[in-house]
Each structure stands twice: as C-alpha cells, then as structure tokens.
C-alpha positions, 0 to 999 in steps of 0.5 A: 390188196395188202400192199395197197390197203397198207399204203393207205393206212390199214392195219391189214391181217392177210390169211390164206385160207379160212381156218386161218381167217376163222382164227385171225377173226376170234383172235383181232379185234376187226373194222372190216373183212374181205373174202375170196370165194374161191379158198383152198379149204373152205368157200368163201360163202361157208366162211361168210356165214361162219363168221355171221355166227358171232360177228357184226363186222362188214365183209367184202367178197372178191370174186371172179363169178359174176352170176347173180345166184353166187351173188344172192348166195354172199349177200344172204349169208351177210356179206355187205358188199359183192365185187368181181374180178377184176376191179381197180383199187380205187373202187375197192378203197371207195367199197371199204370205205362206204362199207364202213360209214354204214356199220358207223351208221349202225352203231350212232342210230344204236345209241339214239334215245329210242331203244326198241319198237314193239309191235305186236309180237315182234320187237327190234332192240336198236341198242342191241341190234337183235330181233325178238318174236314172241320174246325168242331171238329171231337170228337174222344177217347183218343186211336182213337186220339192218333192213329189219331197223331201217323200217322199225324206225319210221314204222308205218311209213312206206320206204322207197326201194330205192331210199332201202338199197341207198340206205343199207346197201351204200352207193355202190349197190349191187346192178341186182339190187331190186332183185337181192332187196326181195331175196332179203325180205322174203328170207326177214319174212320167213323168219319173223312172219307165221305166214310169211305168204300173208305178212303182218309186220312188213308190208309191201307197196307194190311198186314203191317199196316196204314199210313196217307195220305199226299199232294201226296197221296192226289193229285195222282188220280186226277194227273193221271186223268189229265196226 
C-alpha cells in the first residue's frame, strides 16, 4: 500500500502500531488515514475512535473480517469507508479518491451563504461542522454529522436511502448499507432525540427514506391540538 500510493503521488506516513499512528496523527497535518484492524497494541476500532476525538479527516479501514457487526462497529465509530482483504489497488486508490472529494464536499457546502439551521432545539453549524441541542454540543462521527447536514440543508423534504448513502457514503458504499444507514440514524436518534423511539427532528418515510424536520413539521400536532 506505501509503495503504490507513493507512485501515484502521496506523501505517505507508515506506523506500525497505533501509538505510532496516534503520534503521527497529533504531529502531520493529514488528507486521509487507512487503519488495520488488526494492530499489535491496540485495535483498529480503538484507534478509529481515537483519532474521531479530535479529527475530521477521512479513515479507511483494512481488514480481513468481513462480518457485518465488525463493519457496523468501524463505520459507527467514523470510519468513512470498510474494505476487506484482499482487495486490488486500483480499488483502494478508487476508495481514497471518493473518500476525498466527499470531505472536499464537506469543507465548500461549509462555506456556502447558509451557516446554520435551527429548529426547535437543535441547531447544525454547517460553518463548524457541529451539532447543538439546547445550546450543548451533541458529539456525533464524521458519517453521523455528515448525515445530520445532508438532511438540515433541504429540511422537510424527504431523501432517498439511496440519494443518503450516494451522498455520504460515495459510490463505493458498503453491500450493508440499507442496514449500516439505520445503525447510523438510530445512534444520531439516541443522541439529539429525548425519545429517540418517538423523533421530532428526523422523521422517517417508511420505504423511502428520511427527512429533517422543519418549522412546520414542528408546530403541526400542537396546531391540530388547538384548531
């Protein structure tokens, strides 16, 4: 992988364990980084969410484990993309590439002319790619926030399952993805919902997909309530 991402231009930092690559992290200015699970000190999951801690950036995971909880496990923790052993380097150079015009995504639609949206207690800064509830910080992954901004910038029109994983996920999406995308919004749910069984703020289309709720959507019971 250092050898071929090098040849095709990368300036490429290899660690061989995740102390090291915790270090290289704090020290390097990073585009991208790609994770074994299996690492000599610590996992690959407890370095994924290490590094979630403090930074933005993309992270790849390789593994050999192709079991759907290890890859619901990486994805929830931030990891942006899951590829088991063996894979070709074409498709590796293909992920890393996708992986990175999604964070470019990310980074232009934060500077776009709209810098929040608010709805009744929850607020997402797009400028700041965070997440309040009642004015306190919601502490939500890089795939949970991306989702969580996806929906705030049409709020109250419905988005595909499909449009959501293209979007978030890139063409190179996991085969799982209907089921990571629920994993995903049930832990956003958990965290910005005070009944994450009965949701104000996103709102399914059972069979379609999910959208953000928005000043209407809010208001409407207690509307019919007093009517």
């Amino acid at each position: 992988v250092e050898v071929y991402l090098k040849s095709e231009g990368f300036t490429v930092f290899k660690c061989g364990t995740g102390t090291e690559a915790l270090a290289c992290v704090r020290r390097e200015r990073l585009d991208l980084a790609i994770l074994d699970v299996m690492l000599p000190d610590i996992s690959g999951f407890t370095l994924c969410g290490e590094i979630r801690k403090d930074f933005h950036f993309p992270v790849l995971m390789l593994t050999a484990k192709a079991e759907d909880m290890d890859k619901i496990t990486g994805l929830t923790l931030g990891a942006d993309d899951y590829i088991n052993k063996p894979f070709s380097a074409s498709e590796l150079l293909a992920r890393i590439r996708v992986a990175l015009r999604q964070a470019d995504k990310i980074a232009a639609s934060s500077a776009s002319p709209e810098m929040s949206y608010t709805v009744g207690d929850l607020t997402v800064d797009f400028q700041n790619s965070r997440v309040y509830i009642a004015r306190e910080e919601v502490h939500l992954t890089r795939l949970e926030y991306r989702i969580v901004e996806l929906l705030a910038r049409t709020p109250g029109k419905v988005l595909t399952h499909d449009y959501i994983i293209s979007s978030v996920w890139g063409p190179y999406a996991p085969s799982n993805n209907n089921l990571i995308l629920r994993v995903n919004i049930a832990n956003i749910r958990r965290k910005i919902e005070k009944n994450h069984n009965t949701p104000r703020y996103i709102l399914a289309e059972i069979g379609v997909g999910y959208r953000m709720a928005d000043a209407e959507s809010l208001s409407g019971p207690k509307e019919k309530m007093d009517s």
